[in-house]
C-alpha positions as CSV (number, residue, x, y, z in Angstrom):
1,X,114.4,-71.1,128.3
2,X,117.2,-69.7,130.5
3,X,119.5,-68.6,127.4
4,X,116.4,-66.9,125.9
5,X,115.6,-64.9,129.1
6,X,119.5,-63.9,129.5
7,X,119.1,-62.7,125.4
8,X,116.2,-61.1,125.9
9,X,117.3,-59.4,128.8
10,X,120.4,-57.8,127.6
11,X,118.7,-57.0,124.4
12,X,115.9,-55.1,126.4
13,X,118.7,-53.3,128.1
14,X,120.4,-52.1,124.9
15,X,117.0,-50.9,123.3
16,X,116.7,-48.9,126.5
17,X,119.8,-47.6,126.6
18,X,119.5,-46.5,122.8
19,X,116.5,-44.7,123.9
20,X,118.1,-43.0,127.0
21,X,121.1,-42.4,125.6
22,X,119.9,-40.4,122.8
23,X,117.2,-38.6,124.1
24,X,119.4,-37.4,127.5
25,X,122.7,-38.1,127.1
26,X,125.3,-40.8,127.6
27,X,126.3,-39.1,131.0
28,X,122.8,-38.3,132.2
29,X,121.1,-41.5,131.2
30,X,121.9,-43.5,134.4
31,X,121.8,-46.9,134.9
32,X,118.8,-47.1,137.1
33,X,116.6,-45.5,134.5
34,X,118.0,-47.7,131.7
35,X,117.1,-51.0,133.9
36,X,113.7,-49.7,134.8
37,X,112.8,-49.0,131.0
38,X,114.2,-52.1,130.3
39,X,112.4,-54.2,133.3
40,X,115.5,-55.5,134.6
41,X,118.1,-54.8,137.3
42,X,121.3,-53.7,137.7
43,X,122.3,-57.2,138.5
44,X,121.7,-57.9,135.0
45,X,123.7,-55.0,133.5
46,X,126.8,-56.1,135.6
47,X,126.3,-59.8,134.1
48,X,125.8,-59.3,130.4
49,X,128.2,-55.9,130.0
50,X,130.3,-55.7,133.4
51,X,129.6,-51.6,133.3
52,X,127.8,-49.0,132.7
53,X,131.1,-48.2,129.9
54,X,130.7,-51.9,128.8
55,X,127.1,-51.0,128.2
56,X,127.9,-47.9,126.0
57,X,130.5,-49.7,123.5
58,X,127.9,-52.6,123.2
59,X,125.1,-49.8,122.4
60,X,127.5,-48.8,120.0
61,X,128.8,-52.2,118.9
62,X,125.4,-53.3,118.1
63,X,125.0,-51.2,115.2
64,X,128.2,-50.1,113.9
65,X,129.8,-53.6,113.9
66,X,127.7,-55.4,111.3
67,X,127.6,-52.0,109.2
68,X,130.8,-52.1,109.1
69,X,131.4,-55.7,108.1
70,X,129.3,-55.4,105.5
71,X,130.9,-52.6,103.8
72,X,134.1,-54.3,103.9
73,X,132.2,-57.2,102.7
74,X,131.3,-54.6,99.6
75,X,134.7,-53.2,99.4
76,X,136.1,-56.8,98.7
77,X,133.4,-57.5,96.1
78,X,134.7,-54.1,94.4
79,X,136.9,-55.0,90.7
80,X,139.3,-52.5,91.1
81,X,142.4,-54.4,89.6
82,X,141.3,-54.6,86.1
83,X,141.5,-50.4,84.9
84,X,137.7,-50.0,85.1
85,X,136.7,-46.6,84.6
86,X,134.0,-46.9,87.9
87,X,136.8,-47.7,90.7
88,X,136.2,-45.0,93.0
89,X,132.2,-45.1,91.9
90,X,132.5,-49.0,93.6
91,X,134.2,-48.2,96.6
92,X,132.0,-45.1,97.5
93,X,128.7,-47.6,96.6
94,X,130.6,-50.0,98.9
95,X,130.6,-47.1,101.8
96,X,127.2,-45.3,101.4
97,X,124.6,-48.3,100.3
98,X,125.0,-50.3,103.7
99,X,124.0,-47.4,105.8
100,X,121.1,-46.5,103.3
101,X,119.6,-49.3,103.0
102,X,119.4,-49.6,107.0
103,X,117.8,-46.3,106.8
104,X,115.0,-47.8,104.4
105,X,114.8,-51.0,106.8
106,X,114.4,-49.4,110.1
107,X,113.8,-45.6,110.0
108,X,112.9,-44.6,113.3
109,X,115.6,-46.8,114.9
110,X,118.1,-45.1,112.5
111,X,117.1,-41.9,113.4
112,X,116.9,-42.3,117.1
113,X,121.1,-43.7,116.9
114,X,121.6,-41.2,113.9
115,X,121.1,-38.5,117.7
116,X,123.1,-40.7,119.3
117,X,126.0,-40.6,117.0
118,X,125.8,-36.9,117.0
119,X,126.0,-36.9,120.9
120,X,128.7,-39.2,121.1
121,X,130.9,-36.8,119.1
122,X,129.6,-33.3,120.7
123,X,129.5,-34.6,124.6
124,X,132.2,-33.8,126.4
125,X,133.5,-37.6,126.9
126,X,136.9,-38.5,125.2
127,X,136.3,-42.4,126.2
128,X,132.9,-42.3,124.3
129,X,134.6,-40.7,121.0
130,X,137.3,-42.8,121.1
131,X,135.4,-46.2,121.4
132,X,133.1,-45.3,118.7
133,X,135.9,-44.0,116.6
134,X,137.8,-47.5,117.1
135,X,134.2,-49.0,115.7
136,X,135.3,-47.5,112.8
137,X,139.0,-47.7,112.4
138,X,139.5,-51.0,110.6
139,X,137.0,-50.0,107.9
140,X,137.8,-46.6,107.3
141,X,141.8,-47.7,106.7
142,X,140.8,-50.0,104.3
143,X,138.8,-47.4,102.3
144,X,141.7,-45.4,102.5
145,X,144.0,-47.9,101.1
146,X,141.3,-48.4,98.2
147,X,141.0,-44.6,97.4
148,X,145.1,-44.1,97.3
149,X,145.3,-47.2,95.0
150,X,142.6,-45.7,92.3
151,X,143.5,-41.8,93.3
152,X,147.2,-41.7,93.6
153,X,147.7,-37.7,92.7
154,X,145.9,-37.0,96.3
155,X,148.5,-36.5,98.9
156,X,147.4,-38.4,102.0
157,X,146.4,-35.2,103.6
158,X,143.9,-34.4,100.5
159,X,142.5,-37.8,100.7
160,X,142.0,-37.6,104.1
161,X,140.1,-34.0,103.8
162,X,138.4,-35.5,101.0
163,X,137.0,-38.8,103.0
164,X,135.9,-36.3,105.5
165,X,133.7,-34.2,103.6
166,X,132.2,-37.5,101.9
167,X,131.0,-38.9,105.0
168,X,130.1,-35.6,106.2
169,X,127.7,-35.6,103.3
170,X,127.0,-39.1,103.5
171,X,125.8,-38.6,107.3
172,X,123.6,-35.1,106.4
173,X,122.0,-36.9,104.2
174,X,120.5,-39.4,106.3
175,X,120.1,-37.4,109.4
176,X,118.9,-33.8,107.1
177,X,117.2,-35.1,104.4
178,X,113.4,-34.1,105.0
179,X,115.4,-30.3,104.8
180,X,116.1,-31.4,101.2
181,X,112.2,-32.7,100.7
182,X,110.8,-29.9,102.4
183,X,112.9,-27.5,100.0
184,X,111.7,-29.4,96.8
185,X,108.7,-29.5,97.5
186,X,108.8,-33.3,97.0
187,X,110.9,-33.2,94.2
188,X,113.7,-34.9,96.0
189,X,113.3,-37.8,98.0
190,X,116.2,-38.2,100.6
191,X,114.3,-41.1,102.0
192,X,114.7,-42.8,99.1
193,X,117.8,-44.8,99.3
194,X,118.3,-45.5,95.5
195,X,117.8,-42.2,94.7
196,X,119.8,-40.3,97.5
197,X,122.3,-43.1,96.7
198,X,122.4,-42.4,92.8
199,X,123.5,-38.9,93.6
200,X,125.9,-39.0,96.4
201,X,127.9,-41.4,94.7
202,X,128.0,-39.0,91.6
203,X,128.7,-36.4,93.6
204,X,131.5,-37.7,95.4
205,X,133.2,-39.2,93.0
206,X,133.7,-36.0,90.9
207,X,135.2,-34.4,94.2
208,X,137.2,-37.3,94.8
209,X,138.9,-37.3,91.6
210,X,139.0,-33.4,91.3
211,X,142.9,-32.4,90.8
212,X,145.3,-32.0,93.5
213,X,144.8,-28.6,95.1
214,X,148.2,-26.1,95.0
215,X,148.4,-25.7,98.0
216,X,150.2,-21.9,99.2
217,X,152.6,-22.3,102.2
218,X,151.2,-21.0,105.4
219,X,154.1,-19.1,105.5
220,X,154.0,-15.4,105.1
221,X,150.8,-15.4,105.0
């Protein structure tokens, strides 16, 4: 009974925290807030997370860890060894379907840590970007490693813009797309994750494997 309170406890804080966090702020969400919304105390957030930082990368952990196994999961599952024409087509379905179909499970929650996301990156806190980008490290390199292998005109630098601009789309997709449905008129349906799916992979792929830009030397320009 004990264990169960302690789990339900810190699982109550990190909903809470979610919440707070994305509609006020990492900075401004303080810890007495999070624990009243939470119906706990700050006892509690010192046992299960040590700090209020300990908190944040848990906040953070909670979602991004097991999206990010699962992709690698994906990306292991991918037959790129034996010349198949769909290489890059695998490793981007290996990258976007995980985060789409948790969009199609849980909406709302996605949504509300979709704000998050986009705080963590625009808040003036260089320990907050840097956790979350290390939440991200391990998978992103191996994507990398898959892209060189299948796409070995890109210089690093290309692939690297490239990678950028696909999870750039990837990510205004899922936090933009009722701009897309409202513009359609209902023809498009971002919040369908096959569909939205179907075409980012077909669009990527084509700018993935465009040929190497010429690139002019800065110089003397």
């Amino acid at each position: 009974m004990a264990e169960t309170e302690h789990i339900d406890t810190r699982e109550s804080l990190l909903d809470a925290a979610e919440s707070l966090f994305s509609e006020h702020g990492i900075q401004a969400a303080s810890l007495r807030a999070i624990t009243q919304q939470a119906g706990a105390n700050l006892a509690a957030v010192n046992y299960h997370f040590g700090s209020k930082d300990g908190l944040v990368r848990a906040v953070f952990s909670r979602r991004l860890k097991p999206l990010n196994e699962e992709r690698i999961r994906l990306l292991e599952a991918c037959d790129l060894e034996n010349g198949r024409e769909d290489g890059v087509e695998q490793v981007l379905n290996a990258f976007l379907a995980p985060l789409l179909r948790a969009v199609r499970a849980t909406p709302e929650g996605t949504r509300e840590f979709g704000r998050l996301m986009g705080r963590a990156f625009s808040e003036p806190n260089e320990d907050v970007r840097k956790m979350v980008s290390e939440e991200f490290a391990e998978a992103i390199r191996r994507f990398l490693d898959a892209l060189a292998r299948l796409l070995p005109s890109l210089s690093e630098q290309e692939l690297l813009w490239r990678f950028h601009f696909a999870a750039g789309a990837m990510a205004h997709t899922v936090s933009c797309g009722y701009l897309l449905e409202k513009l359609s008129a209902g023809l498009c349906h971002a919040s369908n994750g096959d569909e939205a799916l179907e075409y980012l992979v077909s669009f990527l792929a084509a700018g993935l494997r465009a040929p190497a830009q010429q690139r002019r030397s800065s110089q003397g320009e």
